[in-house]
VEXTORZA-322315 format. One record per residue (C-alpha): residue in one letter; x, y, z. Coordinates in pm, 1 decimal, always signed. Layout:
BEGIN
NODE  A  X  Y  Z
...
//
This chain:
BEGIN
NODE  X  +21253.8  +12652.0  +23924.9
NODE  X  +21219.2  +12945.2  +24134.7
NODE  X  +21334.7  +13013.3  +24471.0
NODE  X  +20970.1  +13035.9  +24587.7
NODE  X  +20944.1  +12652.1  +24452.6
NODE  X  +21244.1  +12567.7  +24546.8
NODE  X  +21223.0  +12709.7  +24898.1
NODE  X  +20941.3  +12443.7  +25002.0
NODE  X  +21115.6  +12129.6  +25170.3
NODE  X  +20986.1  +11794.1  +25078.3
NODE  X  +20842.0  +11613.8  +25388.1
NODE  X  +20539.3  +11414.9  +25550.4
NODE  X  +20248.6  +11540.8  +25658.4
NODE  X  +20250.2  +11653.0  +26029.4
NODE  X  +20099.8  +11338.8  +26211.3
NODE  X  +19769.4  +11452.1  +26304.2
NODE  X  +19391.8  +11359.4  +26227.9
NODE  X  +19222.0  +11607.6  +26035.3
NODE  X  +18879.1  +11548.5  +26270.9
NODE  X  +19099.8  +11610.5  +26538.5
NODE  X  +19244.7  +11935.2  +26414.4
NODE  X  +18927.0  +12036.9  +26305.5
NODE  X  +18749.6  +11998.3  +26668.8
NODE  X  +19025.3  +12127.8  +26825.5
NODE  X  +19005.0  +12487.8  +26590.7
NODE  X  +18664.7  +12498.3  +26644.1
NODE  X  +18694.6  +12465.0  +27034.5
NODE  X  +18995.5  +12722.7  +27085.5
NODE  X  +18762.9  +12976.1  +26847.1
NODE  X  +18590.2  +13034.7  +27203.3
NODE  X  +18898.4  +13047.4  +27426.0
NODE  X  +19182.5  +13265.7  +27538.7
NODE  X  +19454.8  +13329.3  +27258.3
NODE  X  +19675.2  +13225.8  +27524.8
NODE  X  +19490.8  +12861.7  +27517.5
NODE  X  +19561.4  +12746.3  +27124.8
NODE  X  +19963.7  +12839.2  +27193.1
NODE  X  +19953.7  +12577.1  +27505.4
NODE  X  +19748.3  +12335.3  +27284.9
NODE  X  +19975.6  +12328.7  +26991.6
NODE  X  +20281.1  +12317.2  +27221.8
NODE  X  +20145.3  +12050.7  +27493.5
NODE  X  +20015.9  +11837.8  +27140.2
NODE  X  +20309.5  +11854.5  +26919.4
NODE  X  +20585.0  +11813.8  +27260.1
NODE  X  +20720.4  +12133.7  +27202.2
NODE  X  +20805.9  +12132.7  +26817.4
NODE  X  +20678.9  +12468.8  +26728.7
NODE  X  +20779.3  +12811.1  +26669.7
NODE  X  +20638.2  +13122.5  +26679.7
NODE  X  +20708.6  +13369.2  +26368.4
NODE  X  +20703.9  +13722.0  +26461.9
NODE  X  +20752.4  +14017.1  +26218.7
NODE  X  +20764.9  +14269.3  +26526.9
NODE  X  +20485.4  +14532.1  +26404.7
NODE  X  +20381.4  +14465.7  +26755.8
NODE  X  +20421.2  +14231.8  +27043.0
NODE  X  +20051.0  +14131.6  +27127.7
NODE  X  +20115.4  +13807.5  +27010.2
NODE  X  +20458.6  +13756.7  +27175.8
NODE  X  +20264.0  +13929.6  +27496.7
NODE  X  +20008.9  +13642.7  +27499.7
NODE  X  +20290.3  +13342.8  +27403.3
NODE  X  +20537.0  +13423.9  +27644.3
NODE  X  +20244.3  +13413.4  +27951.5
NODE  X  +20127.0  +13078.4  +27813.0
NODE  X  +20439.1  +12927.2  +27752.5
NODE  X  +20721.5  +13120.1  +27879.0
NODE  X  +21011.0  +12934.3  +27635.6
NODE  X  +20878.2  +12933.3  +27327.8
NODE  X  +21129.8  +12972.8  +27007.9
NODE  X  +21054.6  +13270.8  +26875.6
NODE  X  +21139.1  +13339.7  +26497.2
NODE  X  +21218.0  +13664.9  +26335.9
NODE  X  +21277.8  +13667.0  +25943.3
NODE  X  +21543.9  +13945.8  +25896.5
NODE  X  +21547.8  +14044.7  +25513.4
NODE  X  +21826.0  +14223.8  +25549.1
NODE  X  +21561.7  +14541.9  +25452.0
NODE  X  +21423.6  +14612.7  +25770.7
NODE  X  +21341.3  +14942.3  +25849.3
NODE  X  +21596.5  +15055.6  +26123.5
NODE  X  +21314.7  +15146.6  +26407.7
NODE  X  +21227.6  +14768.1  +26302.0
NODE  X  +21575.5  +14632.8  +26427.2
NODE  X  +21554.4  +14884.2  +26757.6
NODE  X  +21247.0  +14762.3  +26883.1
NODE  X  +21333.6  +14419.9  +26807.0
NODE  X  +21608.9  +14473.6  +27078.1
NODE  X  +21368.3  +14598.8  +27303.9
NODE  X  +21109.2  +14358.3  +27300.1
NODE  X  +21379.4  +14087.7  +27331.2
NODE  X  +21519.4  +14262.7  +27662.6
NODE  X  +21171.2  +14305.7  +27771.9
NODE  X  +21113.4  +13953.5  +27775.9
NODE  X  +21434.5  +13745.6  +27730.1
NODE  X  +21269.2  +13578.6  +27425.0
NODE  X  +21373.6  +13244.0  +27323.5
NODE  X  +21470.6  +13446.9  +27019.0
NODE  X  +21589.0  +13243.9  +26647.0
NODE  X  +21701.5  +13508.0  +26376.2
NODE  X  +21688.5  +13406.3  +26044.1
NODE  X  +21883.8  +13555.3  +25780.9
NODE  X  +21859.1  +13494.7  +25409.9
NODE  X  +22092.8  +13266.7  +25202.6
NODE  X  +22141.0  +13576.7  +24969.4
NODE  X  +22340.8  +13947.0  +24936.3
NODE  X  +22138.3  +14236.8  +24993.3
NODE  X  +22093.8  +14365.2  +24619.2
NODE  X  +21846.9  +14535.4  +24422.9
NODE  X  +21586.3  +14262.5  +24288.0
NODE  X  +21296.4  +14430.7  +24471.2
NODE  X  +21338.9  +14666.8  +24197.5
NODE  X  +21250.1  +14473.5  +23932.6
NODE  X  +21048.5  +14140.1  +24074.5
NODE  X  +20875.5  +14131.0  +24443.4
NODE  X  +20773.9  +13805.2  +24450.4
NODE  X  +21076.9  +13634.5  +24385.8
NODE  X  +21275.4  +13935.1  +24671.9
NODE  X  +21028.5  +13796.8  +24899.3
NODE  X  +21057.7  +13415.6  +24817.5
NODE  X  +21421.5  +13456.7  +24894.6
NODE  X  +21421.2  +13673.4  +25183.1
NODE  X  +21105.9  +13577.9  +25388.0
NODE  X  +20947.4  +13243.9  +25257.9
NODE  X  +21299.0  +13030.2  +25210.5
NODE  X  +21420.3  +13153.0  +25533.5
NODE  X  +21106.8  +13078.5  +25724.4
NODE  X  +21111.7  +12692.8  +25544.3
NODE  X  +21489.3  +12602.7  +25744.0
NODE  X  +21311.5  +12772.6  +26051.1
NODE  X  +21061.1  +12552.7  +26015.4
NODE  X  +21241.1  +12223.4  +25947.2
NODE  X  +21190.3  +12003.2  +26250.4
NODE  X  +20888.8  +12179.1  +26364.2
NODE  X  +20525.7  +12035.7  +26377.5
NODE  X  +20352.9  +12355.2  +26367.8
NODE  X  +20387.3  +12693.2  +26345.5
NODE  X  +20222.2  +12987.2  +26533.3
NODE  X  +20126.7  +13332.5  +26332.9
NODE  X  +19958.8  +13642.0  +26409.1
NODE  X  +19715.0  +13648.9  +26137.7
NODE  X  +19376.1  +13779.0  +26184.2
NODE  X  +19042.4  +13806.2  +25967.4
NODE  X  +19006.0  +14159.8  +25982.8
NODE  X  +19364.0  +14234.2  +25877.5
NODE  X  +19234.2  +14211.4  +25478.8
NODE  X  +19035.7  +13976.2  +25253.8
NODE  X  +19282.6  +13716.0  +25177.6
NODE  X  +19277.8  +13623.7  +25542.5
NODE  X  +18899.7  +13690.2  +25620.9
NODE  X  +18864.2  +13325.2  +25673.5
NODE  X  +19128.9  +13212.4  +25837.8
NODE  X  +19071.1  +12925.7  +26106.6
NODE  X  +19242.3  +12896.3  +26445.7
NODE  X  +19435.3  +12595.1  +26364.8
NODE  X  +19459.4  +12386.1  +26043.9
NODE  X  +19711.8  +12194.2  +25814.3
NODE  X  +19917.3  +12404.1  +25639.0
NODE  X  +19937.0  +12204.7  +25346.4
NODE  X  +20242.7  +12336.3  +25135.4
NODE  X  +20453.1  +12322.8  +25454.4
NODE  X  +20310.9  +11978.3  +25568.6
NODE  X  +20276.7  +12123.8  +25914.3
NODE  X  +19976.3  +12243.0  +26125.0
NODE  X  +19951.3  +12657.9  +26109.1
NODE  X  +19838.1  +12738.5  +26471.8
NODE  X  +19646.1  +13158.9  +26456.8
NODE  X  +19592.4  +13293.7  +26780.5
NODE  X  +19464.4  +13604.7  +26726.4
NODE  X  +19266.6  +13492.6  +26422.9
NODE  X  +18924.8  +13686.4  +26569.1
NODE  X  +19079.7  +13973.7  +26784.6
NODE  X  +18991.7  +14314.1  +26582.7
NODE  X  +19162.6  +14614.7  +26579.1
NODE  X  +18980.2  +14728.6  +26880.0
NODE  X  +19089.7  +14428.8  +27069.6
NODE  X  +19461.1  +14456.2  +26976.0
NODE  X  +19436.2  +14810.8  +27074.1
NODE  X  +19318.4  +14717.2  +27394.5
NODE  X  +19545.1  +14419.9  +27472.6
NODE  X  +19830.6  +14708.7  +27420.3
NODE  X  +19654.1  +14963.8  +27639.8
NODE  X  +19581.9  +14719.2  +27948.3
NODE  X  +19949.7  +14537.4  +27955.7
NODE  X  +20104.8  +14849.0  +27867.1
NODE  X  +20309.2  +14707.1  +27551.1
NODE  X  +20631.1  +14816.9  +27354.9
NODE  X  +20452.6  +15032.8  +27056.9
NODE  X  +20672.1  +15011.5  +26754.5
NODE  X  +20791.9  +15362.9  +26658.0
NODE  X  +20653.1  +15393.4  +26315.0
NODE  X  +20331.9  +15306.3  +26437.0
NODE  X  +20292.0  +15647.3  +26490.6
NODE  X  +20413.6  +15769.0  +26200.9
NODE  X  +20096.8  +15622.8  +25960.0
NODE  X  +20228.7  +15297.5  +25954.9
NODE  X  +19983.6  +15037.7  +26083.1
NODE  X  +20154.8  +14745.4  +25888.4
NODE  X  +20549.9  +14723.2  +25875.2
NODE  X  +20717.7  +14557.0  +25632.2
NODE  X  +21058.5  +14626.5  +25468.0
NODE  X  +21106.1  +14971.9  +25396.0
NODE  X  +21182.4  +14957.0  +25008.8
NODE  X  +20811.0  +14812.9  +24971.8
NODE  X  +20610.9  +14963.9  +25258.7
NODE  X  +20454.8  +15326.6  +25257.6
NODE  X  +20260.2  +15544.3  +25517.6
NODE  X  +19898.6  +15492.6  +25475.5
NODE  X  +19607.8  +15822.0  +25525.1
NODE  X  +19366.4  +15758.5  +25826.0
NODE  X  +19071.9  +15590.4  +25686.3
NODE  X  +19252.7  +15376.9  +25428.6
NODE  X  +19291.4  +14982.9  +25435.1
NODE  X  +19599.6  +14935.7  +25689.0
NODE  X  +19762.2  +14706.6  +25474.8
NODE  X  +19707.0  +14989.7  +25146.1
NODE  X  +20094.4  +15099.8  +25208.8
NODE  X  +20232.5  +14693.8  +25078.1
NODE  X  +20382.9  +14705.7  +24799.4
NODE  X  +20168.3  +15024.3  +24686.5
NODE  X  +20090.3  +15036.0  +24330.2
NODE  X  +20153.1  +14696.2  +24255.0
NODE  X  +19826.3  +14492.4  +24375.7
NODE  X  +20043.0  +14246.4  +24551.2
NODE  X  +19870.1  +14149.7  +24902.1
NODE  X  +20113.2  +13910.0  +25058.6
NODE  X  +20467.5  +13821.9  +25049.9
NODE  X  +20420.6  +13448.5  +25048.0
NODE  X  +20402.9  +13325.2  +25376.6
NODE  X  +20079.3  +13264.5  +25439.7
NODE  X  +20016.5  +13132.1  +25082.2
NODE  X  +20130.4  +13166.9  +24730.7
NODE  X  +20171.3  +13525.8  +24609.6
NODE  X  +19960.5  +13656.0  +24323.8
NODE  X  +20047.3  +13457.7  +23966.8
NODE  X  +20301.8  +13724.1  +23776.7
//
């Protein structure tokens, strides 16, 4: 068994009609972002969490006005880039997050060498599965535009393999709109975004990208792995 397998926790299904869940993503499609945090927090009494990798704080900027307490959840690999840690410091003094930091069960070592996948089963999706225990649903800053895999991704629906409801805010904002949430509420930039970064990951597996190319081009470069895992199973090896 691997530790992506293994990493899943058995447990019901999140108590919630599927009509329900369905009328309720299609509604918040044509509301605020700020409007689908209060509905899964109001509807599930406060069991969520927010996961935040910190490429940005749009979506902690929208959370924190619509529910100020909110647990939010950062994933530290242990492989962070070091401007990564910094500004996670500063957006937590900026606005006193509720902030849970989850560390893997595992040495740093070298397995990203040799085999991705199972790196980031242990250091992102196992460590997001005990922040998630207890929860009823869990808020992400995916969005359709970000790359294919996510191109249809709904505003709210049941995350099957984690039995729990997967709330996406930001699921239609574009690039423009992100750009121009951060403009108007004048938002912590992350350092490397600057630097031809437009998607952070850990540093061992994430490159600068050229203007023009697909933001998400400098994953795991060279290896046509797309995601780590999180938001899905990664690619068969």
């Amino acid at each position: 068994m691997t530790a992506l397998q293994s990493s899943v926790q058995t447990r019901s299904l999140v108590d919630i009609d599927l009509a329900e869940l369905s009328r309720a993503s299609s509604d918040l499609e044509r509301r605020p972002a700020g409007d689908a945090i209060k509905w899964a927090y109001e509807r599930f009494d406060g069991r969520v969490v927010l996961a935040a990798s910190f490429q940005d704080t749009v979506l902690i900027d929208v959370a924190v006005k619509a529910v100020p307490d909110i647990e939010v959840v950062f994933l530290d690999t242990q492989y962070h880039f070091a401007e990564t840690l910094w500004f996670l410091d500063k957006v937590r003094e900026r606005y006193d997050l509720n902030l849970t930091v989850m560390k893997p069960l595992v040495e740093p070592d070298d397995l990203w060498q040799v085999d991705t996948t199972e790196c980031c089963a242990l250091r992102k999706v196992e460590p997001l599965s005990r922040a998630l225990a207890g929860k009823d649903a869990w808020i992400t800053g995916l969005r359709r535009n970000e790359a294919p895999t996510r191109a249809n991704v709904p505003v709210a629906h049941l995350d099957v393999g984690r039995g729990i409801v997967k709330v996406n805010p930001l699921a239609t904002w574009t690039d423009l709109d992100v750009d121009g949430y951060t403009a108007d509420n004048d938002l912590l930039v992350h350092p490397l975004k600057g630097q031809g970064y437009p998607s952070i990951g850990c540093w061992p597996c994430t490159r600068p990208v050229r203007d023009g190319d697909d933001p998400r081009s400098g994953r795991w470069a060279g290896t046509g792995k797309t995601e780590c895992g999180l938001h899905g199973w990664p690619e068969p090896r």
